[in-house]
Phi, psi and omega in degrees: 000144172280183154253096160278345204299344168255034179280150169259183181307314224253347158278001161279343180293002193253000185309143183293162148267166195236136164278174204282353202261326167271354170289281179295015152295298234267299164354274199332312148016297225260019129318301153285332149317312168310328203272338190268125117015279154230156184222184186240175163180109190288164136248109188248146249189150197257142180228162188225135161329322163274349188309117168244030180275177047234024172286346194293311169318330195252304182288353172240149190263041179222037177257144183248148158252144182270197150329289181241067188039358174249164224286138200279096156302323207213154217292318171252047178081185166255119167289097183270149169266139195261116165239122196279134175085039150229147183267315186282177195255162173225138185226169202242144170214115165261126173278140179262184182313135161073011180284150203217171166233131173202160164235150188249128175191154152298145186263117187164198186233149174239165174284156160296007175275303207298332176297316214266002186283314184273320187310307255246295191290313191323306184271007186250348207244321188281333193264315139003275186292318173306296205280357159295334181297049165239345170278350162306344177260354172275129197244135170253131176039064132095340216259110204290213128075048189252344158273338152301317153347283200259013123310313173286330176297279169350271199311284172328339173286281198308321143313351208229354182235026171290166156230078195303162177282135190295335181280131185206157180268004209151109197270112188250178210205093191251137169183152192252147162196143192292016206226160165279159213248105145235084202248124181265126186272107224214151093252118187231153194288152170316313230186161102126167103062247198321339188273001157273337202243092198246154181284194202162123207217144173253107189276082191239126192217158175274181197299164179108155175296159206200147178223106189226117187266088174284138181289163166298324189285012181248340165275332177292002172259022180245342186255139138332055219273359161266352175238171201258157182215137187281129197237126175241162182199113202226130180310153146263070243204119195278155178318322172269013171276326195305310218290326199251143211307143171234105113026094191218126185243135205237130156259275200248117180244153181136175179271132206229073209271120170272177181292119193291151194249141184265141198273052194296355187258040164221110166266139153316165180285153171230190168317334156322313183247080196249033194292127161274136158307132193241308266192078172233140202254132202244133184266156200242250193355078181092021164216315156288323176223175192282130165087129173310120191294320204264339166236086120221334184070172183294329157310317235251003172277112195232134151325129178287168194286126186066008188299301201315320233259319170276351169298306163324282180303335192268341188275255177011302192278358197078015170262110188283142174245145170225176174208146168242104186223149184249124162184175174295114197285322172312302181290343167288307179281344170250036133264003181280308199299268179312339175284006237347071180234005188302306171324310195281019163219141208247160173042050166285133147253110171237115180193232173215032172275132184322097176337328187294331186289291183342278161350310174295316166324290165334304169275355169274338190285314187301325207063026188240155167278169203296332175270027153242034149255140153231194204207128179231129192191124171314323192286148154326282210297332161290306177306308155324301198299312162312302167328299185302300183312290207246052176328337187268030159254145193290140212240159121244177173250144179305354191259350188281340196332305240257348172269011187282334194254034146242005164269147194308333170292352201244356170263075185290191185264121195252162172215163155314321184283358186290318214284034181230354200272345140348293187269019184279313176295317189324301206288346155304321171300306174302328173283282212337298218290335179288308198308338200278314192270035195242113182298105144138177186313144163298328171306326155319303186281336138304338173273295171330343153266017176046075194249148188231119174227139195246142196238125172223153186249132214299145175197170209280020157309312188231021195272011187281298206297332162302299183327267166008273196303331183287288198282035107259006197263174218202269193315317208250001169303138202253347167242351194043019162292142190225103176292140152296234161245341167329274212297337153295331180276321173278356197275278194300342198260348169305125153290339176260028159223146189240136203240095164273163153218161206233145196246128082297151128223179196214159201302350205260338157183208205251153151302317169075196187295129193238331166181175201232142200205109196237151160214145192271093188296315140336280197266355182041051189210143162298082187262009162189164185168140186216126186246166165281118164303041134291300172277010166310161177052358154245063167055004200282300203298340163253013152281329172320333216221023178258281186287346168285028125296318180271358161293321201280308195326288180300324175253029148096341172346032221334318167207188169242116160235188228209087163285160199207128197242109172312149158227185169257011152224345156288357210272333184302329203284334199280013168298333184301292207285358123333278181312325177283318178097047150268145159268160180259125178233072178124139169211155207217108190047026162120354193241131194263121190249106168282152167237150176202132177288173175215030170296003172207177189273143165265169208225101203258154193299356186040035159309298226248129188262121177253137198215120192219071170313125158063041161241143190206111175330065219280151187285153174317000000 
């Protein structure tokens, strides 16, 4: 809403005509207000950059008195325009030198009832004050204008004692000017911190109507969502422009939540897309449980109906939950706490940061690549905002919850060991967090964790978890080959091929199965390997290939060598043969056979401690 309430007779008389092609702009306009869920409604108001009043009154020599005495900023006031088929208001504002338009408000959406509930006392107080003006001349405590007065007074009350939702998708700018558009957009906190960092957008468009939507993630780390904040829109104008009046016409300013839009370019996953998922990460408000925490409070929020029970199953299969949610993270986790489900989600990120980031966060933590995440969220617009950054992660809606643990991404190749894989991240968490606050070297801080890897050789005992781990690892597969349980079974059943799997932990808990090792005991080659992204970056794969040297050593080998088939996720791994110093003596389609002799023992970083019974190589 504007301040019309201090208009006199003779400033309404001053509206422009719109030509007819910004008329039905502006129409068109009023479509997306229909589209929003909630909006806000600001009282905007004429302001001068400069203002010290009300000593400003007596000492600058460009003060006007409006109607209830205080300074005419802009030349006829905010002018409203009559648009027929438009609901919302369009007001016309020519600014004078330093004028400004701004508003005071807590930040945030309202439902459209309770906005067109307030538009309604708003526009009955304006009307008021239109018919007040023969009172203009009574002055109270020095003070003229007093029914235009204790209207704006009103209309600020009404504005300012709302308690809106922090959630919104975009503070849009509907607005027209016969000039090219240079606006600067400003909002700062009242009080506190913030009120140092206030955000601030340069608005530059050519001349003609303009419809412009800042997202929410580039305004929320500047507001305060508990204090009221001065929101300005101020021209942008050299000095000798200032003198001269400039011309604008504004439809809807304000903050804006739309209607969620169906993703038709994100479809479920089908058989087509059959990447299984390691990671699904759940926005909490209005997609784990119903109503918004932060207005609605821990009464008044409920779990959705069967939410518990695919968290569960998805925990059974080894598919880990996380959240990205903008919200207060203390008050979140401990109500996640008290439902008691706060355990089943690893790496949360809660705060007000761009889900995309969050998302990124996550798969670093996580260590997995980004398509094997997916992301569940009520917003258009957060999904959208995720879609754009990480197109390779799987998007759903929130109404979707309840198909997941039946699509083929959410059915991976299961072992005893997936329903564990839960506490493989707990005890990550317990690293990330010692490594971050750790006196020394990373290298340090890999022994000082004591990690112990146990190498046994694969039987139909353990052939679920060897399976497993072959149809997920990604990064660290030295063949991108992905065997089947057939081809494992006939793997183990070979006497010239010998089938490892490899077992960690560490003082901080256990790893479970970490890698795979087939070697062609014939040919004295490594003809596959494979890690767990658990253990990337902690040296196992060259303790590993350490001890198979002294393996080749001791059973007589003249060398070891390694194929290795580059992908474009894998190229990190082949840093090991570097570091060991094998060389490459030969490729074949694509597949690369690195070497090291093994005429001496090799002599190893002693990090990492290994324990392998009863395995043995037969000699050449």
């Amino acid at each position: 809403m504007y301040q019309l309430e201090v208009l006199s007779h003779q400033d309404l008389q001053q509206a422009i005509c719109l030509p007819d092609e910004v008329r039905q702009a502006f129409i068109s306009g009023q479509s997306i207000i229909d589209q929003c869920v909630k909006y806000s409604v600001l009282q905007w108001e004429e302001h001068c950059t400069e203002c010290a009043m009300p000593a400003c009154y007596k000492t600058c020599e460009l003060y006007q008195p409006r109607r209830d005495g205080h300074c005419r900023r802009f030349i006829n006031g905010i002018v409203p325009l009559h648009i027929s088929q438009r609901q919302s208001p369009v007001v016309q504002v020519d600014f004078k030198q330093w004028g400004a338009l701004m508003s005071t408000s807590y930040i945030g959406v309202i439902a459209p009832e309770q906005a067109k509930a307030i538009d309604n006392k708003a526009a009955l107080v304006e009307s008021v004050a239109q018919c007040g003006q023969w009172l203009d001349g009574l002055s109270i405590a020095g003070r003229r204008g007093i029914v235009a007065r204790m209207a704006t007074r009103y209309k600020n009350h009404l504005s300012q004692t709302i308690n809106p939702s922090p959630y919104f998708d975009a503070f849009m700018i509907e607005l027209y000017c016969p000039q090219a558009i240079d606006l600067s957009i400003v909002i700062r906190a009242t009080t506190g911190k913030l009120n140092q960092t206030p955000f601030q957008y340069r608005l530059q468009q050519p001349a003609g109507y303009h419809q412009i939507q800042i997202p929410f993630i580039d305004i929320a780390p500047h507001i305060d969502f508990q204090t009221r904040h001065f929101i300005n829109l101020i021209p942008n104008r050299d000095e000798n422009d200032q003198k001269t009046a400039l011309t604008m016409v504004f439809g809807f300013i304000g903050f804006i939540q739309l209607l969620p839009q169906l993703d038709d370019h994100k479809q479920l996953p089908t058989t087509a897309k059959n990447k299984s998922v390691k990671v699904l990460v759940w926005d909490l408000d209005n997609t784990l449980w119903n109503g918004i925490l932060v207005e609605d409070g821990e009464a008044g929020v409920e779990l959705r109906s069967g939410v518990i029970e695919v968290i569960k199953t998805l925990d059974d299969r080894g598919i880990v939950n996380s959240i990205a949610s903008k919200n207060d993270h203390h008050r979140v986790w401990a109500h996640l706490t008290a439902l008691g489900i706060a355990e089943y989600f690893i790496f949360p990120e809660i705060h007000w940061q761009p889900k995309s980031q969050s998302i990124q966060r996550i798969a670093d933590n996580f260590n997995v690549s980004i398509d094997t995440i997916a992301f569940i969220d009520d917003s258009a617009f957060e999904r959208n905002e995720v879609n754009t950054i990480h197109p390779q992660v799987r998007i759903f809606k929130d109404n979707d919850y309840l198909k997941l643990i039946d699509l083929v991404v959410f059915n991976p190749q299961t072992s005893a060991e997936s329903g564990l894989r839960r506490s493989f991240y707990v005890a990550q968490q317990q690293r990330i967090t010692h490594s971050r606050s750790f006196d020394g070297q990373y290298i340090d801080f890999i022994k000082a964790s004591r990690i112990k890897l146990s190498v046994g050789v694969a039987q139909f005992s353990n052939i679920d978890r060897v399976h497993e781990l072959v149809q997920r690892t990604n990064q660290m597969n030295f063949s991108a080959t992905r065997y089947d349980r057939n081809r494992l079974t006939e793997l183990i059943n070979d006497p010239l091929v010998t089938t490892l799997f490899l077992t960690a932990k560490d003082k901080f808990g256990d790893y479970g199965t970490v890698g795979v090792c087939i070697i062609d005991i014939q040919q004295q080659r490594v003809i596959d390997l494979m890690f767990s992204c658990r253990i990337q970056s902690k040296r196992v794969e060259h303790a590993f290939l350490g001890w198979l040297l002294d393996c080749a050593y001791l059973s007589g080998w003249k060398c070891l060598q390694v194929e290795y088939k580059p992908t474009a996720k894998n190229s990190q791994s082949a840093s090991v043969f570097c570091d060991l110093e094998f060389k490459q003596i030969g490729q074949n389609q694509g597949v690369v056979i690195y070497s090291k002799s093994t005429t001496a023992k090799h002599v190893g970083e002693d990090l990492i401690a290994i324990e392998a019974p009863n395995i043995i190589f037969a000699k050449s």
